[in-house]
C-alpha positions in Angstrom: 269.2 66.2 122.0 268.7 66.2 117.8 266.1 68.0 115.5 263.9 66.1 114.5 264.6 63.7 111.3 261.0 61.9 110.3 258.8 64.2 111.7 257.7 67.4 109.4 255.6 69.0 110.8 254.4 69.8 114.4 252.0 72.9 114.5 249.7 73.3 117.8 246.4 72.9 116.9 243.9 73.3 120.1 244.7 73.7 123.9 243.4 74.4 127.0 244.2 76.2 129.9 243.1 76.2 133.5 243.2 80.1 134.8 242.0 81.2 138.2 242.3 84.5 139.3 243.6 86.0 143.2 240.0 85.1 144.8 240.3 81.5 143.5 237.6 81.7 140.9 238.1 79.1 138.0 238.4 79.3 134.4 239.0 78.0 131.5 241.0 79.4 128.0 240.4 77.6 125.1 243.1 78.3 122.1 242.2 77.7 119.1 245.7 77.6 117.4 244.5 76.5 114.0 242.0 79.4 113.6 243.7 82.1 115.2 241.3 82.6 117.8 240.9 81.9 121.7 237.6 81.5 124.6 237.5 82.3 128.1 235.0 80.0 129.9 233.1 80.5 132.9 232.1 83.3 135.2 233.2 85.0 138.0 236.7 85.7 136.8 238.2 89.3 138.2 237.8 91.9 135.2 241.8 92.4 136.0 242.4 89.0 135.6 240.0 88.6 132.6 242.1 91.1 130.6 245.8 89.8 131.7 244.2 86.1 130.4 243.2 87.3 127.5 247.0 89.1 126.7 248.2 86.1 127.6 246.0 84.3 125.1 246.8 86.9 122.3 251.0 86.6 123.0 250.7 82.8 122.4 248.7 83.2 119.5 251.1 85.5 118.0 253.6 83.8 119.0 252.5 80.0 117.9 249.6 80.5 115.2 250.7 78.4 112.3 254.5 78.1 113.0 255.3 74.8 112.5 258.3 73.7 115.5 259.1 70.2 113.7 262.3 72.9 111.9 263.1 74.1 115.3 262.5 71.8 117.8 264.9 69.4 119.4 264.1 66.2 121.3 265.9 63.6 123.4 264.9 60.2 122.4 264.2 57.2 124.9 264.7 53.5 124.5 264.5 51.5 120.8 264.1 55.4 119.5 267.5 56.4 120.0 269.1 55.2 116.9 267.2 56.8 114.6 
């Protein structure tokens, strides 16, 4: 494993993420990384589950928002990579 050496910068910019909740009703959580903000999608989602989702969504906002892991990050190249 190395830090990165041509890469600057790596910040998250939109996700998404598959949720269902203990009755097997679907759901989608859409992160916006870049604006700070985050989406739950569809209907039918426990009220319980609803609010641990959108904890969920707030912790990885606080905790990824901005930061930039190209400083902190280490990677283990493969193939003609590996000399860099």
């Amino acid at each position: 494993m190395q830090k990165f050496k041509k890469v600057k910068t790596f910040v998250f910019d939109k996700a998404q993420y598959r949720v269902s909740d203990s009755s097997g009703n679907l759901g989608l959580l859409q992160i916006d990384y870049a604006n700070n903000s985050f989406e739950m999608i569809g209907e039918g989602l426990e009220k319980s589950a609803t609010a641990e989702i959108e904890s969920f969504a707030e912790d990885l906002l606080q905790r990824k928002h901005g930061k930039n892991f190209a400083g902190e990050s280490s990677i283990k190249l493969k193939g003609s990579h590996e000399n860099l």
